[in-house]
C-alpha positions as CSV (number, residue, x, y, z in Angstrom):
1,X,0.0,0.0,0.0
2,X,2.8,2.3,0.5
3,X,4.2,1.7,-2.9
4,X,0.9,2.5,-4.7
5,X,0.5,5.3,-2.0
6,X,3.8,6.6,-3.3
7,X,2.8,6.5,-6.9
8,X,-0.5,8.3,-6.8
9,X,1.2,10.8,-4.8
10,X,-0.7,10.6,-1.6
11,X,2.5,9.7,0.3
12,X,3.9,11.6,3.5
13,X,5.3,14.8,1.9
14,X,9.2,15.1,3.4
15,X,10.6,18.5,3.6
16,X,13.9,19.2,1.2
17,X,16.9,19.7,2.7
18,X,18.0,23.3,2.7
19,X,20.7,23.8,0.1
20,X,23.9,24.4,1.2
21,X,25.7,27.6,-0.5
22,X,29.3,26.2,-0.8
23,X,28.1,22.6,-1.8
24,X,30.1,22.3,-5.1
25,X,27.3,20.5,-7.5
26,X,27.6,17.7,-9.8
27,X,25.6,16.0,-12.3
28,X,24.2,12.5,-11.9
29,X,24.4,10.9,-15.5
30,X,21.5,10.3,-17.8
31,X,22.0,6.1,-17.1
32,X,21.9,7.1,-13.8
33,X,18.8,8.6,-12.8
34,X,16.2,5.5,-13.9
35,X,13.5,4.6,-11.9
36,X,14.2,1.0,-11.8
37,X,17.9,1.9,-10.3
38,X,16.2,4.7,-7.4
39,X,14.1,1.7,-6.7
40,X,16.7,-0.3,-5.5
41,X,18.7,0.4,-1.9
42,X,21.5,-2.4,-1.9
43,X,23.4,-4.0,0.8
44,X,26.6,-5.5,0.4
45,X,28.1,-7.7,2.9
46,X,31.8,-9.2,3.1
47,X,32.0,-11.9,6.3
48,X,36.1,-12.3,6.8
49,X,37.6,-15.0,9.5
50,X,39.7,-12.5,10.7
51,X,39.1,-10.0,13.6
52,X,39.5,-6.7,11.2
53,X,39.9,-2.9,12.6
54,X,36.6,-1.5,12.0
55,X,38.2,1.9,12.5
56,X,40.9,1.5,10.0
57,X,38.8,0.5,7.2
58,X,36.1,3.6,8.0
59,X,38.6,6.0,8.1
60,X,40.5,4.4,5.0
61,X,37.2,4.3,3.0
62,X,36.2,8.0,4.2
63,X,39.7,9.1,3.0
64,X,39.0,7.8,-0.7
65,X,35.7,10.0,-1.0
66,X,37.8,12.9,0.5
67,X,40.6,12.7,-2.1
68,X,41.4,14.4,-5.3
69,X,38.7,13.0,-7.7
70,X,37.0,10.6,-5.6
71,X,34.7,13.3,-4.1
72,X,31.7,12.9,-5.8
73,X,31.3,9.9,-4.2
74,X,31.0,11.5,-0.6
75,X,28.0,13.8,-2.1
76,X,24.5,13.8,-1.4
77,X,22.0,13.1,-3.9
78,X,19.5,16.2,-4.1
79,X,16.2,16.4,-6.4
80,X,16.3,19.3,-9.0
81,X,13.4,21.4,-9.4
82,X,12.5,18.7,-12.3
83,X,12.3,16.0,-10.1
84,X,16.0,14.7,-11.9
85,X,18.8,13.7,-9.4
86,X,22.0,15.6,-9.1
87,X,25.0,15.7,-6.6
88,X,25.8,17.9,-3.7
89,X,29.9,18.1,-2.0
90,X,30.4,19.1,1.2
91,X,32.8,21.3,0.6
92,X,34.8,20.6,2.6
93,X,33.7,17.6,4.9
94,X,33.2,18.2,8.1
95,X,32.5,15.7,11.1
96,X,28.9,16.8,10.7
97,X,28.6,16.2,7.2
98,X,31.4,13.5,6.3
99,X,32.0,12.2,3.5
100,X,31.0,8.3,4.8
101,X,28.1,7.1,7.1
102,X,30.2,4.8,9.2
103,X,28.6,2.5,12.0
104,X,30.6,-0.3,13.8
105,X,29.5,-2.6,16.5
106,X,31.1,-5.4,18.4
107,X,30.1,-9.0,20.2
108,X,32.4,-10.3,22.8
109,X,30.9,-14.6,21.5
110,X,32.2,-16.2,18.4
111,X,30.1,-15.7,15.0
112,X,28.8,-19.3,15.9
113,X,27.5,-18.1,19.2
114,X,25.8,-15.3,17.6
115,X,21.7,-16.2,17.3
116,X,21.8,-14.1,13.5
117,X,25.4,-14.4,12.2
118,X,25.4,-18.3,13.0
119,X,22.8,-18.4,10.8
120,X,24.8,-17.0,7.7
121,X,24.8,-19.3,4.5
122,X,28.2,-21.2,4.5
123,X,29.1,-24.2,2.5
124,X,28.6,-27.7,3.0
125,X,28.8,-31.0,1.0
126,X,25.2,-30.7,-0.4
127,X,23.6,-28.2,-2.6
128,X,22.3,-25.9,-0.6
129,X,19.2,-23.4,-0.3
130,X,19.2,-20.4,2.4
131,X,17.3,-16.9,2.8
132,X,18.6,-14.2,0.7
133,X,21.1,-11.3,1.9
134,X,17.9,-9.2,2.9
135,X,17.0,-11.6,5.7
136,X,20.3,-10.2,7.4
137,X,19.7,-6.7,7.5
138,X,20.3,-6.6,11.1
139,X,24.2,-7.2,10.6
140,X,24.7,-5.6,7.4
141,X,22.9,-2.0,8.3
142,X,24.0,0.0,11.1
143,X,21.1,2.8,12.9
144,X,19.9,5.3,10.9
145,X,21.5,3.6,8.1
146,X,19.0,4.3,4.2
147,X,16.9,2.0,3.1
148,X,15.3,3.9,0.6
149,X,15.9,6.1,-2.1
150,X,13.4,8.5,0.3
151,X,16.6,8.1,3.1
152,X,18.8,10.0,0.2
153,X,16.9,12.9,-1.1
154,X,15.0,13.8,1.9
155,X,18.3,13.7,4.8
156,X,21.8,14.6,4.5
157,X,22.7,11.3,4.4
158,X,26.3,10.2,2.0
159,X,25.9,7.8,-0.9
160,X,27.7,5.1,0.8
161,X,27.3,4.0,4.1
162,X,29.7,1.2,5.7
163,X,29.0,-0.9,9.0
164,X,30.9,-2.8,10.3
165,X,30.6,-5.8,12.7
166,X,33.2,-7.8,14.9
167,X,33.1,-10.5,17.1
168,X,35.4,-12.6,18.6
169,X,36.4,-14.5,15.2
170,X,35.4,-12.6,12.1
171,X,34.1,-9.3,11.2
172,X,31.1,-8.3,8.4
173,X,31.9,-5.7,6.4
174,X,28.2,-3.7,4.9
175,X,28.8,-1.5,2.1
176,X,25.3,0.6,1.5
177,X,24.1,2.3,-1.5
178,X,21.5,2.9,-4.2
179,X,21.6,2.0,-7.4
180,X,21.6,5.8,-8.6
181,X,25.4,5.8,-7.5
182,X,26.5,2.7,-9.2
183,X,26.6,-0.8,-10.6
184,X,29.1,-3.7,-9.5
185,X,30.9,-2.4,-11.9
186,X,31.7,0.3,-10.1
187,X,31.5,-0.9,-6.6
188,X,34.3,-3.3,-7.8
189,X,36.4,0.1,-8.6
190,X,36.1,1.5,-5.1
191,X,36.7,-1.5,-3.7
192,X,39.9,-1.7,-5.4
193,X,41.1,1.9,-4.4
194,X,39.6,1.4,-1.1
195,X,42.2,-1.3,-0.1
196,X,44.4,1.0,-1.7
197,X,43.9,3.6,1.0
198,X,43.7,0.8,3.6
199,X,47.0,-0.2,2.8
200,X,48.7,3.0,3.1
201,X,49.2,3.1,-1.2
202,X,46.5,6.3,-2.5
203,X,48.4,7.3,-5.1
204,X,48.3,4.1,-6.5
205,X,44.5,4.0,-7.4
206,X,42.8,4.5,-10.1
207,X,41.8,8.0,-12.0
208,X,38.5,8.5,-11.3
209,X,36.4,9.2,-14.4
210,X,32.9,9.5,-13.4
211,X,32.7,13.2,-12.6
212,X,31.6,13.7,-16.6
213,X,29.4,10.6,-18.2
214,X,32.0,8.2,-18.8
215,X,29.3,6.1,-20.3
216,X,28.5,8.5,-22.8
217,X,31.2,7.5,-25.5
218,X,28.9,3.9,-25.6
219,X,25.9,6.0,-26.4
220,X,26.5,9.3,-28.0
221,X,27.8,8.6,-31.2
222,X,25.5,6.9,-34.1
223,X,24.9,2.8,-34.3
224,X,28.2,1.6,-36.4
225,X,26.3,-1.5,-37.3
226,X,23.0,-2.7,-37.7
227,X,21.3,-4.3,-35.0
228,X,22.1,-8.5,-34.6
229,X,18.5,-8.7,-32.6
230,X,16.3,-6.0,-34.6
231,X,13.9,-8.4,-35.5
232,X,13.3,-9.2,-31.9
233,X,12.7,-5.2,-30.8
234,X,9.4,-4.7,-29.4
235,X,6.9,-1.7,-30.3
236,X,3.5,-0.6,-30.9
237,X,0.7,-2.9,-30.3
238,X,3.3,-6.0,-29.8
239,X,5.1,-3.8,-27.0
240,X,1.1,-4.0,-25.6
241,X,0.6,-7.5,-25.6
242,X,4.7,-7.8,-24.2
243,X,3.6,-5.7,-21.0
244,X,0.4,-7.3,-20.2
245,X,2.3,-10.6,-20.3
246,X,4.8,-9.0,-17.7
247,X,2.2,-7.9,-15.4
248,X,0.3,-11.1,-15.9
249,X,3.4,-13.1,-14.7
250,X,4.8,-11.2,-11.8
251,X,1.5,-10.3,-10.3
252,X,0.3,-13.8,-9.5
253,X,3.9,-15.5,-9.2
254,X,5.7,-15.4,-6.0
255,X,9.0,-15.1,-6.0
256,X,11.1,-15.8,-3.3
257,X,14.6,-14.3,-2.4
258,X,17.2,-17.0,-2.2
259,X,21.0,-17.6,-1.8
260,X,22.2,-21.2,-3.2
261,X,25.4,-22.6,-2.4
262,X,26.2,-25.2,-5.3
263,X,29.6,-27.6,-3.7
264,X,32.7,-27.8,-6.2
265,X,32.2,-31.3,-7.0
266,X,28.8,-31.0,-8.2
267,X,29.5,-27.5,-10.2
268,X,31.8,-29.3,-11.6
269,X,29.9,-32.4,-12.5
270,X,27.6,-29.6,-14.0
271,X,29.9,-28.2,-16.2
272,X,31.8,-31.3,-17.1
273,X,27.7,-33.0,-18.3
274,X,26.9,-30.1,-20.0
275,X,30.5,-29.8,-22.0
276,X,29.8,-33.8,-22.7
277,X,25.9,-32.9,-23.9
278,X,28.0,-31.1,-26.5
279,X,30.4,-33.6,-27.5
280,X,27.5,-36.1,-28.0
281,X,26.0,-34.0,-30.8
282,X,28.9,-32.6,-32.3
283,X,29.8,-34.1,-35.7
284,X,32.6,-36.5,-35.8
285,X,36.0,-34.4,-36.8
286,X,34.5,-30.7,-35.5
287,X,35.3,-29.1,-32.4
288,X,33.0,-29.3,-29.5
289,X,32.0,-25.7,-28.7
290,X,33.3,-24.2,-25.7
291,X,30.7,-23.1,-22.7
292,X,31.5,-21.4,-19.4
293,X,29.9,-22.3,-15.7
294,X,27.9,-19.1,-16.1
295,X,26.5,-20.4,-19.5
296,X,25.4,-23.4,-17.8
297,X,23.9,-21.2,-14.6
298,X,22.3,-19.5,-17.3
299,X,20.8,-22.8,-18.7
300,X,19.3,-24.0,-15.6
301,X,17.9,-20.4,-15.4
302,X,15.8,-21.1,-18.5
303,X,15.3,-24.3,-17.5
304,X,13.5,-23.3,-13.8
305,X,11.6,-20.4,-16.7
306,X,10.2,-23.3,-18.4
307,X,8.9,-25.2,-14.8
308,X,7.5,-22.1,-14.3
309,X,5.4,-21.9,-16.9
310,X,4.5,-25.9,-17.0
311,X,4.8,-28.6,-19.2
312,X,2.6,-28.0,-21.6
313,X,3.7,-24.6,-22.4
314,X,4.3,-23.1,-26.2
315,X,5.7,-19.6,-24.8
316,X,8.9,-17.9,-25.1
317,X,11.4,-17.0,-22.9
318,X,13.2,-14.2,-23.0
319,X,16.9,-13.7,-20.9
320,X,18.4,-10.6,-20.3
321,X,21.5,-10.8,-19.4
322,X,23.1,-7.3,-17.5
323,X,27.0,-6.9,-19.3
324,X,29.4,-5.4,-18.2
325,X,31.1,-2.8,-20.9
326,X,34.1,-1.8,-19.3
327,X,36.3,-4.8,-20.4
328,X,34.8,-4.9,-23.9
329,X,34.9,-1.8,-25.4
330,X,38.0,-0.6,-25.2
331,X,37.6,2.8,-27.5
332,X,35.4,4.0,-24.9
333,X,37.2,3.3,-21.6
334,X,40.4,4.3,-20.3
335,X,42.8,1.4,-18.8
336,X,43.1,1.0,-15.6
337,X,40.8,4.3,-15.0
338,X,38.0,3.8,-12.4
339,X,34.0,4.4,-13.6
340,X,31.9,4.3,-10.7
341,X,28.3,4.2,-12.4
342,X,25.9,2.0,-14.1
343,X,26.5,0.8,-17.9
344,X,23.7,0.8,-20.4
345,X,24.8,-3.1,-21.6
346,X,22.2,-6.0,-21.8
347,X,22.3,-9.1,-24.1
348,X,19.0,-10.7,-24.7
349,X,18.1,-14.2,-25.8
350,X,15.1,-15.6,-26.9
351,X,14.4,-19.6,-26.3
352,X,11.1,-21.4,-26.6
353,X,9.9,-22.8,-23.7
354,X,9.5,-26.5,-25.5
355,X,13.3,-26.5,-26.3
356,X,14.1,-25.4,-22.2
357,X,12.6,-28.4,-21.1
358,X,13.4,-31.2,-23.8
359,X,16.6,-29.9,-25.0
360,X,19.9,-30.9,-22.7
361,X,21.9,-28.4,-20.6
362,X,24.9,-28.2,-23.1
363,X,22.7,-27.5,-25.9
364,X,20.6,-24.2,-23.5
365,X,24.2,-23.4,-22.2
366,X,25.3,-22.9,-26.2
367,X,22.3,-20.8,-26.8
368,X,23.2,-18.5,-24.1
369,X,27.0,-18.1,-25.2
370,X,26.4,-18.0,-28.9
371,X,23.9,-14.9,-27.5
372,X,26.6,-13.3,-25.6
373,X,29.8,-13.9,-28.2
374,X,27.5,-12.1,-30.9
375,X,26.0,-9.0,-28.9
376,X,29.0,-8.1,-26.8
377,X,32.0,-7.3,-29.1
378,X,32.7,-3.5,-29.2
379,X,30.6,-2.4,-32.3
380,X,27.1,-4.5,-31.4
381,X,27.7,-3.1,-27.3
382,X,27.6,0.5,-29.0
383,X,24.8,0.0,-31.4
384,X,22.8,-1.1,-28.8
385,X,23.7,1.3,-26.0
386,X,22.9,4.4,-28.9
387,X,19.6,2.7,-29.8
388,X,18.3,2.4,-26.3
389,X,19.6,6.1,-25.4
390,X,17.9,6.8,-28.5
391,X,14.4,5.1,-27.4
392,X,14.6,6.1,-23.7
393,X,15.1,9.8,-24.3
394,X,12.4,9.9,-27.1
395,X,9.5,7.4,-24.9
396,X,11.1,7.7,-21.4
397,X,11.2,3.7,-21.4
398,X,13.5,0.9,-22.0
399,X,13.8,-0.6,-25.3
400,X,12.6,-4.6,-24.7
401,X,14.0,-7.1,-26.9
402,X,11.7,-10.4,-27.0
403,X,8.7,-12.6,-28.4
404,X,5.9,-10.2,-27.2
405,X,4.6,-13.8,-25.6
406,X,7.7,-14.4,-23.3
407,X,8.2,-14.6,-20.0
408,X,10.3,-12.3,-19.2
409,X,13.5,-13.5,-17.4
410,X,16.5,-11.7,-15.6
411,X,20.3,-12.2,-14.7
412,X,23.6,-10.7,-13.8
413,X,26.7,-12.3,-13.1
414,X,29.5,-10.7,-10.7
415,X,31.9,-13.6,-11.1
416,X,34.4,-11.4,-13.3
417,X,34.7,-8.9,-10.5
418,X,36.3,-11.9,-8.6
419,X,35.5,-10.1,-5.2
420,X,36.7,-13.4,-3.2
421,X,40.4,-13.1,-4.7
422,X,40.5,-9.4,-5.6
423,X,39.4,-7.7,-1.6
424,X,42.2,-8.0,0.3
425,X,41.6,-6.0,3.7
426,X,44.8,-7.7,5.4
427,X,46.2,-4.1,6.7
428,X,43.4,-3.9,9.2
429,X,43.9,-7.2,10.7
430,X,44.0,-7.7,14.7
431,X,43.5,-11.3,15.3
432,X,44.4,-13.6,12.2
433,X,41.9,-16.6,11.5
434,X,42.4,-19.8,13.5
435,X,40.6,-21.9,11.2
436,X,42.0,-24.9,9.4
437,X,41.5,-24.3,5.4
438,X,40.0,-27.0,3.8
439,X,42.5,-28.5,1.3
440,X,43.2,-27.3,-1.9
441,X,41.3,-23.7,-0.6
442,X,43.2,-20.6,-2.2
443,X,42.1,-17.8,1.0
444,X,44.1,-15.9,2.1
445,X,44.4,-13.7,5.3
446,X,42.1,-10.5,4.4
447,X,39.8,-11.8,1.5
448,X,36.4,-12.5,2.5
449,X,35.2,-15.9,2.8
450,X,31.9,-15.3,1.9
451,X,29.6,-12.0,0.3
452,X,26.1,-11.7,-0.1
453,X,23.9,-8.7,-2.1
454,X,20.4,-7.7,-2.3
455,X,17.7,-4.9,-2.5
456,X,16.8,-3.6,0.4
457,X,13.4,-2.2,-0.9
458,X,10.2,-3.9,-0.6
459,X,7.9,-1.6,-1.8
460,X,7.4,-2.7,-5.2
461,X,4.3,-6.0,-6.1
462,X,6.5,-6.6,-9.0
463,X,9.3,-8.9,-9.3
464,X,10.6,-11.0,-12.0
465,X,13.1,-14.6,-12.2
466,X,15.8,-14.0,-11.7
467,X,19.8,-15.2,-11.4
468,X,22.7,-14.0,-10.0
469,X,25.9,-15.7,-10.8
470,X,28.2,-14.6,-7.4
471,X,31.1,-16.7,-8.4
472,X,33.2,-19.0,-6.6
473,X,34.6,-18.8,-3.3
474,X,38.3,-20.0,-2.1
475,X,37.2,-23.4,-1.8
476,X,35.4,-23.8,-5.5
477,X,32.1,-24.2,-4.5
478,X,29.5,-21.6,-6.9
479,X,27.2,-19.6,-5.0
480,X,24.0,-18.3,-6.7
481,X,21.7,-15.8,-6.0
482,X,18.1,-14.5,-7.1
483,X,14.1,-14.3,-7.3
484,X,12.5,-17.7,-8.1
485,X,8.8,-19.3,-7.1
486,X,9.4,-22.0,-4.6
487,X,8.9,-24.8,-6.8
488,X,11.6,-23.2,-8.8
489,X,13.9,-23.5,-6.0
490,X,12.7,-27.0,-5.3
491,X,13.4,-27.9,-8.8
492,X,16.8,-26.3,-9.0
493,X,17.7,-28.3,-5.9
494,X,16.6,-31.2,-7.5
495,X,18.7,-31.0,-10.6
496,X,21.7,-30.3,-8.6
497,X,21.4,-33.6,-6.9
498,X,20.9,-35.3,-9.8
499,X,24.3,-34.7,-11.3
């Protein structure tokens, strides 16, 4: 009710914070300020075996929004007169308006003592189902901490806020921020500086490049190709049917936040059936095509799409799959230069629902990468990215690529950013780990032995499937994240064991 309250415009009306005179004021970039990104409040939270300083890393992080460059990022988000979003620098940061919202709090028991944190998903032996990152809001948001996009505009609140939690054998470390600030993308950026700082090294980070769009060389110049997936762009009368199909779909199917830990030896059973699928039905003398463990994730994605929709079904499915651009087009992005935002990058993939549930996990997991090699080299990633700046500034809406019938699927993988291998917070260390590594585990003292990331926000009665490849942690074993109904989930379980 408050959603819908919200959107008619009979919510509480929150005063505006005054406007401070020497507040030095920056854009926030067109891909920036969508209503789909204010909508979603994330938490990110890093458990580490080690006892870390909670003081070192606040300061640390505090001192990378303070530096040259990096200042935008200690801003506050502030509604123009137009109802767009732009940013607002204390200038300078004082202890009453720093650039971080840092929280910290301590148990004197062990996490396994602890009635919430001993309830954290860790791996076992088995495939594995447990309640999503949102169920632990208690340990991963400190008081006062935003929730909601609301918590930004209306308070004088920073963009990131960091708690931090420490008990007698481990810490959690809580990043905070909306989606108006940033992708993973970009999180993995200040991540990377962060430690930087931590480890007494600032000069060594990154160039910061996100004061002007830079996004906008994937946009603002014309398509230099045509279109691979024209044929499936939606408009008119078919854009109709799309959207009633949407609503249809995620207003009477519950979807239920999960976290799945999938062991090493069965993810890679998973990969090693699904590369042998391929073998089987590749002609003598040819090479078998090559798939990657997220292809396969991606599979079983359209193969929980087709439960959903039963066994009988003649729909479509439609995947989009969020990209990452920074790697990939390399006219637009400077090495090694930091772009804390969000990218306008999707591939989409169409797959009828008969050929999800007859055809084998190789052959989906094919699909998907033959989808990704041909919509993700430099020229397709700025033909799209042009078209949909094109469409969203003329309509104010997306661009949707799919059978108008489909069910409408989601994913994002974060396995690139390799946050298990690539956060090292050793410098803040005050007790070491005691715990015996498992063998053939590659952690080390500092990296995180586990992460989790959600939405915060509840507000919306839409949601949609949806997959998030999190990678795998130090001792192989693929952890997944996302929105499924609970037979999905069942299901899912069920093919794991199978393998």
């Amino acid at each position: 009710m408050a959603f819908l309250a919200r959107m008619l415009g009979f919510g509480p009306k929150r005063p505006l914070p005054e406007r401070v005179p020497t507040d030095e004021v920056v854009p926030v970039h067109f891909w920036d300020d969508m209503p789909f990104l204010r909508g979603a409040t994330l938490m990110w939270t890093f458990r580490f075996d080690d006892v870390l300083d909670a003081d070192m890393l606040g300061t640390s992080l505090s001192e990378l929004f303070e530096s040259e460059g990096w200042r935008k990022l200690g801003g506050r988000l502030r509604l123009k007169p137009d109802g767009k979003i732009e940013v607002h620098i204390p200038t300078p940061f004082t202890p009453e308006r720093p650039s971080l919202y840092f929280t910290k709090q301590h148990f004197d028991v062990s996490m396994s003592e602890h009635p919430e944190a001993s309830k954290l998903p860790a791996a076992g032996d088995k495939p594995a189902i447990f309640p999503a990152a949102s169920e632990y809001a208690s340990l991963g948001l400190g008081p006062g901490a935003p929730r909601h996009i609301d918590d930004y505009l209306y308070s004088d609140v920073p963009q990131f806020s960091l708690h931090v939690v420490t008990f007698e054998d481990g810490t959690l470390v809580s990043i905070n921020f909306n989606h108006v600030t940033t992708d993973a993308g970009g999180l993995r950026a200040v991540l990377d500086a962060w430690q930087l700082h931590l480890a007494g090294k600032p000069e060594a980070k990154a160039e910061f490049m996100s004061i002007r769009d830079g996004m906008a060389g994937l946009y603002k110049g014309p398509p230099p190709q045509a279109n691979v997936i024209a044929d499936m762009r939606l408009s008119g009368w078919r854009m109709a049917v799309w959207g009633l199909c949407f609503l249809w779909d995620n207003w009477w199917t519950s979807h239920e936040r999960r976290t799945v830990c999938i062991p090493k030896t069965v993810m890679d059973k998973l990969l090693q059936n699904a590369r042998n699928d391929l073998a089987r039905v590749t002609p003598k003398g040819q090479d078998v095509p090559f798939v990657t463990e997220g292809d396969v994730l991606l599979a079983l994605s359209l193969r929980l799409a087709a439960h959903n929709l039963g066994p009988s079904s003649t729909r479509t499915i439609t995947q989009m799959m969020a990209v990452d651009p920074r790697g990939r087009a390399k006219s637009v992005f400077k090495e090694g230069g930091a772009y804390v935002q969000n990218s306008p990058a999707a591939v989409f993939a169409s797959c009828p629902a008969s050929d999800a549930r007859e055809k084998s996990l190789g052959e989906l997991a094919l699909h998907m990468r033959k989808a990704i090699v041909a919509q993700t080299t430099e020229a397709q990633l700025l033909t799209m990215a042009a078209e949909g700046n094109d469409v969203m500034r003329k309509t104010g809406n997306l661009p949707v690529f799919s059978r108008m019938n489909a069910l409408f699927t989601v994913s994002s993988s974060w396995s690139k950013a390799k946050l298990f291998e690539s956060i090292d917070f050793s410098p803040a260390i005050v007790k070491p780990s005691s715990k015996i590594q498992p063998e053939g585990s590659t952690w080390k003292p500092g990296h995180p032995v586990f992460y989790h990331s959600r939405n915060m926000e509840k507000s919306s009665p839409f949601s949609t499937c949806l997959i998030l490849n999190m990678g795998r942690d130090h001792g192989g074993n693929m952890w997944v994240g996302g929105d499924q109904s609970l037979p999905a989930w069942s299901r899912l379980i069920d093919i794991l064991n199978s393998q």
